[in-house]
C-alpha positions as CSV (number, residue, x, y, z in Angstrom):
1,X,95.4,114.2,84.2
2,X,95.5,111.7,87.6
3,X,96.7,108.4,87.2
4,X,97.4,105.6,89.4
5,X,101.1,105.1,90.1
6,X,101.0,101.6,90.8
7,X,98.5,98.5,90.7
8,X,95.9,99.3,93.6
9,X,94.3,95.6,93.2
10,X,98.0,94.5,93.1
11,X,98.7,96.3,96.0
12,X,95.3,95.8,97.7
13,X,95.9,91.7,97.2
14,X,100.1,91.8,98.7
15,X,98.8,93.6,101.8
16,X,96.2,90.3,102.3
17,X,93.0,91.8,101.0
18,X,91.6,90.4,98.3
19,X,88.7,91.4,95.8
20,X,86.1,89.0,98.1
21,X,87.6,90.3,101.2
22,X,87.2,94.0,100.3
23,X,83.5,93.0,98.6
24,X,82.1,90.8,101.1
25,X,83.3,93.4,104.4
26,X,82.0,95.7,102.3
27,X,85.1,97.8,102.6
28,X,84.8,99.4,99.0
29,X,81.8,98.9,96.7
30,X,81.4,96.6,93.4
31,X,81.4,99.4,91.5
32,X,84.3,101.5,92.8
33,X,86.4,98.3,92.5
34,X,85.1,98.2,88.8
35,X,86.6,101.6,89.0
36,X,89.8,101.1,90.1
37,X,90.2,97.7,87.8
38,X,89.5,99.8,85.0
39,X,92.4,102.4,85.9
40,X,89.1,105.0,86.6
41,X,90.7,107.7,88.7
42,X,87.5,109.4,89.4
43,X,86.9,108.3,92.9
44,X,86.3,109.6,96.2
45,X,88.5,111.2,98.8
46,X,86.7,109.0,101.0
47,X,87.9,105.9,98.7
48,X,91.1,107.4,98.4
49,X,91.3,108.0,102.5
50,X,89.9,104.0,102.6
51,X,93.0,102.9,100.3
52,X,95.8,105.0,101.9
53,X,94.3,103.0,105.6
54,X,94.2,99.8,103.9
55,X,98.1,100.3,101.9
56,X,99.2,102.7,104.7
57,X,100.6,105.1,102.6
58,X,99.7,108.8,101.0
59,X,97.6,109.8,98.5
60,X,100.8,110.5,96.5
61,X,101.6,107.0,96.7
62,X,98.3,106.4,94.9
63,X,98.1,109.0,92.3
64,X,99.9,111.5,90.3
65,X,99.4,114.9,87.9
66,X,100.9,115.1,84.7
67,X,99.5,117.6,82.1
68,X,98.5,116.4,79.4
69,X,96.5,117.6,75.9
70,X,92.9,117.1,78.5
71,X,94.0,120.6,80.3
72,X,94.9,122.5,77.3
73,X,91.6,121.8,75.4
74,X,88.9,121.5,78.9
75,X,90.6,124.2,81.0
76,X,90.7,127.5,80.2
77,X,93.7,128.4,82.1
């Protein structure tokens, strides 16, 4: 499963962009936002690539893979 490793809206806010910022430059949709508030990791590489600009960083900063029981019972490996 891919989980955030830190708090994006934390991380969004230190580096000077808050929610209204990000919603009214219309750098990320409403609804991705929802997303991300929510700890929803199913989002876009072009979110992701939008994130790692904003946070300068990697996607590995971002996210992480840990195995967990969803693999063993949705994946037939």
């Amino acid at each position: 499963m891919i989980k955030y490793k830190i708090d994006i809206m934390e991380a969004l806010k230190n580096a000077g962009y808050s929610r209204s910022i990000i919603k009214n430059k219309k750098i990320i949709s409403e609804g991705v936002m929802q997303k991300i508030c929510h700890n929803d990791t199913d989002l876009t590489l072009k979110t992701i690539n939008t994130l790692c600009i904003l946070l300068d960083c990697q996607p590995s900063d971002l996210i992480e893979f840990k195995f967990d029981s969803y693999v063993d019972t949705n994946i037939n490996l």
